[in-house]
N, C-alpha and C positions, 0 to 999 in steps of 0.2 A: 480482499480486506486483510489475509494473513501477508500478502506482501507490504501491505502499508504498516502494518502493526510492526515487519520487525527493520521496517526502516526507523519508523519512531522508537524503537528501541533501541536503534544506535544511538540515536543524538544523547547528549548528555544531561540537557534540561527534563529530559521527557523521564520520571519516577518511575510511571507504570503505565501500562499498552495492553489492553485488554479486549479481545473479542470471541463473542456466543451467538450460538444461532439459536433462536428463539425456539425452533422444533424442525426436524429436520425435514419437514412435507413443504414447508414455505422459505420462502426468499429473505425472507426477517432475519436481520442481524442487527446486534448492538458491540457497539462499540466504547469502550471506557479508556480514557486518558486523562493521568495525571500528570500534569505540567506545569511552568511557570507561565506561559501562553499554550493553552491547550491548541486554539484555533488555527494560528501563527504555525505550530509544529507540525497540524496535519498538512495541511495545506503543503506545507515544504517536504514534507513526506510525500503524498500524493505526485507532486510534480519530480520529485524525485526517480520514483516508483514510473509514472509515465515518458520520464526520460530514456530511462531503462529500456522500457517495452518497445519504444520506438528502435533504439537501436537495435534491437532483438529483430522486429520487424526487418531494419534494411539489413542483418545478415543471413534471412532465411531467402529475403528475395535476391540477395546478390551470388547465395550456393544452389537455389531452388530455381528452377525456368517455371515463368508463370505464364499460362495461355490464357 
């Protein structure tokens, strides 16, 4: 979630990017975004952020030998 939050906090529509975890023994977070399209921004954040990971993926498997 803190990688999503500070993709949304590149973009320039996005005011403010805000995340808490509820108490630290559970999985609960919230998340707060101010935006001109809150929904729109995660979402492009999100797939952003998964774009990433992916490629992170294909450079651990192309320096790592996986059995």
């Amino acid at each position: 979630m803190y990688i999503v939050q500070g993709e949304l906090l590149k973009s320039s529509t996005t005011q403010f990017a805000g995340v808490i975890t509820k108490h630290p023994l559970t999985d609960e977070l919230n998340m707060r975004v101010v935006s001109s399209n809150p929904l729109k921004d995660i979402v492009k954040a999100t797939n952003t952020v998964i774009e990433g990971v992916t490629e992170l993926k294909k450079l651990f498997a192309s320096k790592i030998k996986v059995n």
